[in-house]
N, C-alpha and C positions, 0 to 999 in steps of 0.2 A: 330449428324453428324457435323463434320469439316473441314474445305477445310485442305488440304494437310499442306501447309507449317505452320498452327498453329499447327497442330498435329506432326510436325516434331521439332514443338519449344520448345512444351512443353516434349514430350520426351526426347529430347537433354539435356536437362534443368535437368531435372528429373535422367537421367545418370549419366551426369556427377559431380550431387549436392549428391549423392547417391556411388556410384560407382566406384572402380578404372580401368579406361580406358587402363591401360597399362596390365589388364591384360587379357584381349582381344586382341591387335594389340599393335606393338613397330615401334616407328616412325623412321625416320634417327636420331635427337641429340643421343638417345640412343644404335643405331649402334657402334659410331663410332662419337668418342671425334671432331676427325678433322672437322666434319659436319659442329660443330658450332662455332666449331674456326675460320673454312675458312668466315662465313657470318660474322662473329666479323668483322673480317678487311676487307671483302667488305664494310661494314657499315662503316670504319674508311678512306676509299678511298673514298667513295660518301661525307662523309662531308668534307673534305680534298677539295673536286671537287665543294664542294657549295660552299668556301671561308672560312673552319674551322671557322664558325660561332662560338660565346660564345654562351653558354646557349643551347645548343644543345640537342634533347631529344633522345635517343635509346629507341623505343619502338620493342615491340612484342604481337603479337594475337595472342592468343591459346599456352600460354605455355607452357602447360602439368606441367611435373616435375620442373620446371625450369632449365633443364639441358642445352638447347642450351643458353640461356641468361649468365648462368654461364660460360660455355667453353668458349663465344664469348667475354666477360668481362676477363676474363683471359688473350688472346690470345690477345688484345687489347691494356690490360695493359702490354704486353710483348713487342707488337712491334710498338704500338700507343701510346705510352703514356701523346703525349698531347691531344689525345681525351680522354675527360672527362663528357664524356654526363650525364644527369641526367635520369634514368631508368625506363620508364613505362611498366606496363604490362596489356594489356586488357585480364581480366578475371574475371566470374562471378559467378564462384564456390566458395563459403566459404574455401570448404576444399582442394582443390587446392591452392588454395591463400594460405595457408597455407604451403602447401608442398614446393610452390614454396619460400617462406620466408626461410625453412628452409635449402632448396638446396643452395640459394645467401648467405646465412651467414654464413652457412659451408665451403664452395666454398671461401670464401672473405669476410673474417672477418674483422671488422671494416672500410672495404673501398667501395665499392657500393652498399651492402648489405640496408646499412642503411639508405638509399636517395630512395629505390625502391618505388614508387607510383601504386594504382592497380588503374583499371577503369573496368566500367560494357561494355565498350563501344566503339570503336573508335572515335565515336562523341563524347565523353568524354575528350580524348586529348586535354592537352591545346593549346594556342596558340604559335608559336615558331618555328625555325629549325628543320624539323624532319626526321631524318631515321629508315624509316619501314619496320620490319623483319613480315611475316607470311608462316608459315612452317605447311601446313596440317590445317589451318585453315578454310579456305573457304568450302572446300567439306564438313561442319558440318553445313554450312549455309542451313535454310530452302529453298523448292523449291517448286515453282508449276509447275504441270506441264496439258498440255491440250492435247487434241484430238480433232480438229476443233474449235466449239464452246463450247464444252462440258468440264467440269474442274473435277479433282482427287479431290474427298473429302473422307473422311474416316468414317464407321459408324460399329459397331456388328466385330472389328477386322477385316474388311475385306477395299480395297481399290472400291470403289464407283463413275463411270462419269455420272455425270450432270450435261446437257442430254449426256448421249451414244452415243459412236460414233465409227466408224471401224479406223477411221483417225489415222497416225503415231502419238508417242507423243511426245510433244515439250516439255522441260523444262526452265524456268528463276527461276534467283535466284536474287531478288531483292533486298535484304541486301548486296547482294557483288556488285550489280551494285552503290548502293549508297556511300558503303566504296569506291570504285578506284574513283568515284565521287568527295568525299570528300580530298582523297589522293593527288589526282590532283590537285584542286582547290588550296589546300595549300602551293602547288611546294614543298611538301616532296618526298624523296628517297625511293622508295619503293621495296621492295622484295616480292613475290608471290612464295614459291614454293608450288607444290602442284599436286596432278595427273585428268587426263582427256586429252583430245582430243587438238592437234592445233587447226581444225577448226569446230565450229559449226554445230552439224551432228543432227537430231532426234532421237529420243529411249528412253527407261524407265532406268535410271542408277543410282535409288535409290537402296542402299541396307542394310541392317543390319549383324552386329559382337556382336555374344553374346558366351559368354566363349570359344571365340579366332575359332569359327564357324561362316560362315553363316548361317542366320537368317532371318525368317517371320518378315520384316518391321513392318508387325501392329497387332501383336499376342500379345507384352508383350512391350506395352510404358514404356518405363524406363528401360529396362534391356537390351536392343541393344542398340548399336551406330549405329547411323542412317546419314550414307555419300549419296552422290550425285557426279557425275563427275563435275568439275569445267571446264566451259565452258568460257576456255581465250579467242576465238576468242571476245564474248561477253563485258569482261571487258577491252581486248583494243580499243574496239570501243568507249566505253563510257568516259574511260578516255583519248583518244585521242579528243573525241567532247568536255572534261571539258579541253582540252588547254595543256596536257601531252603530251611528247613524250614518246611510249612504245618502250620496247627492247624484242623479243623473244615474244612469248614461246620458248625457248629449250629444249631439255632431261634434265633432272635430270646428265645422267653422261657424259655430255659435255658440261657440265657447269661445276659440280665438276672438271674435271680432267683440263678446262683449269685454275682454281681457284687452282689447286696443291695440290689435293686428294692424288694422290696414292704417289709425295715426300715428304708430309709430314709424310704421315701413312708410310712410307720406313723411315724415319726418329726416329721416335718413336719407330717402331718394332726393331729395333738394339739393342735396349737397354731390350730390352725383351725376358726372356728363350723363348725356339722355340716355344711350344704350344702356349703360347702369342702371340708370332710376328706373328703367322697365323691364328690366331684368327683374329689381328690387318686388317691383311691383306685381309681375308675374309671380311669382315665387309668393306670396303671400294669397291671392288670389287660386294656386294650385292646392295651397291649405285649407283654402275653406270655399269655395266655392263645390257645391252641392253633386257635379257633376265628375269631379276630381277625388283630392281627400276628405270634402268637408262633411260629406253624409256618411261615408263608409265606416271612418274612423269616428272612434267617439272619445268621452272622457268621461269619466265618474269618480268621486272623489268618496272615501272613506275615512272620517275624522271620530271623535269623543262627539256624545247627543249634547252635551254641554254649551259646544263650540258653535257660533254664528254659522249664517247659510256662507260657504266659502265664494270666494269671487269667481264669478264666471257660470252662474248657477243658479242663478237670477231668472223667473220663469218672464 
């Protein structure tokens, strides 16, 4: 028997060192190029807003393919070009690491490709100026969750409280109370998108994705991706008690649309036969439209009290 959030670590662990994730669930970078062009140049406005610091890092959690890190290095280098951040990526997949190597140096050949540094870790980050992108990363973080006194531990494939209790269930997720901990403390730029609830509610919202289905959480460790709602109200608390101002939560697509989702994707679609441009078009529209990703997922931004209201944030 194991309490909950190891048996959510070691499976996670086991999936994605195993397994390709995309071809279960597609996140927004892969929607829809503009995703991660638009967070490029929020990233290029927040270090602009710290005093365009030298030595400056662009990192990213969880970054699957390495497509939004590419798009947002692009779009960066189009319309930032004296930010020149040096590029981290927290990921602790061998074979991911991999992919993502191969995406940045396809993508940007001989120019940020080759400076890219991985880590197993956030606390791995060095020390320095930092602006932080995570996109779908936290709801991957283990969780525990209770009922009274009584804690979820896992034993014979089935989930286990003890002791037993009729009590609603509560969840934390203490690896992401320590990241916005961490992020704070730093006075790094931080970005959170990600989906769950504004505020703080009860209930069981673990769940598993296995060949692009819902799935028994604890049938087959390793071959589900295994989420959690991410519970913002919780991480603005904390990183407001480590000395941060937070911004939001907001929807997913009013944030995109005050960031210039749908003129840039009008932008791009022009230049594309029609099937394209409405493909293009769709695809931004599945990001922020209310029914889709736009309400579900949100974004909250955690920077220095110092630093102006970030873009896209705007009441």
């Amino acid at each position: 028997m194991e309490r909950l959030d190891a048996f959510m670590t070691r499976a996670n662990a086991a999936y994605y060192a195993a397994r390709d994730p995309f071809a279960d669930f597609t996140t927004s970078p892969e929607i829809s190029q503009v995703f991660g062009e638009l967070l490029g140049l929020w990233a290029a406005v927040m270090w602009r807003a710290m005093g365009a610091p030298a030595g400056a890092m662009l990192a990213e959690a969880g970054p699957g393919r390495g497509t939004l890190m590419a798009d947002a290095l692009r779009a960066i280098g189009r319309a930032a070009p004296d930010f020149r951040p040096s590029v981290h990526l927290v990921e602790s997949s061998a074979r991911l690491r991999a992919v993502q190597a191969a995406k940045l140096s396809a993508a940007l050949p001989g120019a940020a490709a080759g400076g890219v540094l991985w880590h197993d870790s956030v606390a791995d980050l060095p020390p320095g100026p930092l602006v932080f992108i995570a996109n779908e990363f936290f709801d991957a973080l283990p969780i525990r969750q209770r009922r009274g006194a009584g804690e979820a531990f896992v034993a014979g494939g089935a989930r286990v409280w003890v002791p037993d209790s009729n009590e609603l269930v509560r969840e934390t997720c203490e690896p992401a109370l320590a990241i916005v901990r961490l992020l704070a403390a730093r006075g790094a730029a931080a970005l959170i998108v990600d989906y769950g609830p504004e505020a703080s509610a009860p209930g069981d919202s673990l769940q598993a994705i296995h060949d692009g289905r819902p799935a028994d959480p604890f049938a087959r460790p390793g071959d589900a991706d295994l989420t959690a709602h991410v519970d913002f109200a919780a991480l603005a608390c904390a990183a407001r008690k480590a000395g941060a101002a937070v911004h939001g939560p907001v929807p997913q697509g009013k944030f995109l649309a005050a960031l210039g989702l749908f003129q840039r994707t009008g932008i791009l679609a022009r230049t594309q036969a029609p099937k394209k441009a409405g493909a293009m078009m769709d695809g931004a529209r599945r990001l922020a439209e209310p029914d889709r990703m736009g309400r579900l997922f949100k974004a909250m931004a955690i920077c220095h009290p110092d630093l102006p209201l970030p873009p896209g944030f705007e009441t």
